[in-house]
N, C-alpha and C positions, 0 to 999 in steps of 0.2 A: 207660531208664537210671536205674537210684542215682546218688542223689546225698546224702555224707554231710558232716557237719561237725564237727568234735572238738576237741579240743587234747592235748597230749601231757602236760601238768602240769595241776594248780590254780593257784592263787590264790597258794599257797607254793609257789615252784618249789625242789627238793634236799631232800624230805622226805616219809616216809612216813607223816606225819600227815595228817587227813583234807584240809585244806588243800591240800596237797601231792598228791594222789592225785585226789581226787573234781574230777570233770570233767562236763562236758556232751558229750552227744553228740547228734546231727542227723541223722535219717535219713528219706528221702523217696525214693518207688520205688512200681512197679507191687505191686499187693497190699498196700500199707501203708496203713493208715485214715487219712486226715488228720486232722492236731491230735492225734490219739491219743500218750499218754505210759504209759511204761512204766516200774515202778519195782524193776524187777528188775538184780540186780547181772551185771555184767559188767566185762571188762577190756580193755585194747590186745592181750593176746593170745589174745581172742578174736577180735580183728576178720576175720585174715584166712580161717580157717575160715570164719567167716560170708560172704565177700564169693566164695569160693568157693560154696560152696551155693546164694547169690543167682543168680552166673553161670553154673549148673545144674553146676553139677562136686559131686565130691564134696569136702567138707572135710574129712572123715575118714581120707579117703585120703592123706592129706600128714601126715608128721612134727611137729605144730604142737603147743607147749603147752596153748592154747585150744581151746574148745569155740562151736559154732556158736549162731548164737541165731537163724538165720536164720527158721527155725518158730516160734519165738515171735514174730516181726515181723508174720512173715505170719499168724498167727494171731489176734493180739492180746495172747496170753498174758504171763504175767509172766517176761520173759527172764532165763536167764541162771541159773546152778550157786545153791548155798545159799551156797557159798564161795568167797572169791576170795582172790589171793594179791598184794602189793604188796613193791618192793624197792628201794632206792635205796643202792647200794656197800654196805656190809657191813649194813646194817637191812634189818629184813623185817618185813612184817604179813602178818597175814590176818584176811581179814572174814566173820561168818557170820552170813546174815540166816535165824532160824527161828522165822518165823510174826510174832508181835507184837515180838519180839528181835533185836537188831543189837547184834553185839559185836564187837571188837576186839580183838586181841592184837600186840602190837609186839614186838619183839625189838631193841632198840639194842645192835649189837654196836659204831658206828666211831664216828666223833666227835659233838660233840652239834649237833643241828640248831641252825642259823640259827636267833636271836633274830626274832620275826615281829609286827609291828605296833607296833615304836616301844618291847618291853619283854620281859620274861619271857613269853612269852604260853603256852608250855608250862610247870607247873610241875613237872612229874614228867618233864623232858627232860632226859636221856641217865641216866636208869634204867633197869638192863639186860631188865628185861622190865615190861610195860606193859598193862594189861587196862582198857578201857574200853564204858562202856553207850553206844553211839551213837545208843540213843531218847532216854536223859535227861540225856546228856552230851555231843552234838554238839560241843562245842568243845572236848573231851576234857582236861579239868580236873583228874579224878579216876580216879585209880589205885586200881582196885579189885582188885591184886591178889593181897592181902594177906586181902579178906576173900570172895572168891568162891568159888562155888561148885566143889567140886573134881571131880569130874567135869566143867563146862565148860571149865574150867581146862585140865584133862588132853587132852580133845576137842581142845581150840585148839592147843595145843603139839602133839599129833602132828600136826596139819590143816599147822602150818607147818612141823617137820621131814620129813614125809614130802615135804611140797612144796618145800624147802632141797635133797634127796635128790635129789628127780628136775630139779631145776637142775643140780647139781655134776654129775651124771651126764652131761645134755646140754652142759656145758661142756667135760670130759673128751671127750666126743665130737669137738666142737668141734678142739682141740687136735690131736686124731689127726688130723684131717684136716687141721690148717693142717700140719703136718709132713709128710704126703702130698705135699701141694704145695707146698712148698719144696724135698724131694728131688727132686720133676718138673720143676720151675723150673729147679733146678741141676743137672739134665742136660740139660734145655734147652741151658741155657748153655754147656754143658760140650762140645755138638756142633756147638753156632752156633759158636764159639771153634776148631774141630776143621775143620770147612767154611768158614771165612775164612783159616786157614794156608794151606790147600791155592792 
């Protein structure tokens, strides 16, 4: 058996700052090295593809945002996409780790993140877009995106409307189907009510 360990937030729980997102994860299972660490990025909706693939299904087969990292476990390899995607009510990041470079782009669309550690501790919080070096800026201090590179620039912003895209999309799906079933519901009802007169 797997057996995994996680948490759903950071350290700043209601923010798509790195606080807020980056987490620890625990995995121990048949084929998995001990003590072995992997510093490849992945997300919560990765998990379940992966947890599929572990229990010989396939994870690709299911409708799932995420992607498996299950071969990278069992391999040793470095798991997990170049890019991930973070969102918390109307904010969205994405992260893209390429090669020696980890960067960040934020998108604050809703209100400004909770104040975290006693002060200001973001100082570029709830500026509407946000571009940070997560090798030389971990604590994401500095807004660079005013003077970066524009081509990475452009790269990130589609990396996160494409990924914005195919949310809204799956949400819209979403909906169609809660309205499925509330017309089925309410003829449910509509015959239970029908067969109790009687």
């Amino acid at each position: 058996p797997y057996v995994l360990f996680t948490s759903d937030h950071g350290a700043l729980k209601d923010s798509v700052h790195d606080l807020g997102t980056r987490t620890f994860l625990f995995i121990r299972g048949p084929g998995i090295a001990p003590n072995s660490v992997n510093a490849g990025l992945v997300s919560n909706a990765d998990y379940a593809p992966t947890f599929l693939d572990l229990a010989g299904l396939d994870g690709r087969a299911y409708d799932a945002d995420g992607a498996s990292f299950a071969r990278a476990l069992l391999s040793g390899a470095q798991a997990g996409p170049t890019a991930v995607y973070s969102e918390f009510y109307s904010d969205r990041a994405v992260y893209l780790a390429d090669g020696a470079s980890f960067w960040k782009l934020l998108r604050a669309v809703g209100k400004k993140y909770q104040r975290a550690m006693g002060g200001d501790y973001y100082p570029h919080d709830g500026e509407s877009l946000q571009l940070y070096d997560l090798v030389n800026d971990p604590a994401e201090q500095t807004n660079l995106v005013a003077t970066a590179d524009a081509a990475l620039l452009a790269d990130l912003v589609a990396r996160l409307e494409a990924r914005e895209k195919k949310v809204n999309e799956g949400l819209r799906r979403i909906e169609v189907h809660r309205k499925r079933l509330r017309r089925a519901a309410a003829e449910v009802l509509k015959k239970e009510r029908a067969v109790q007169k009687l």
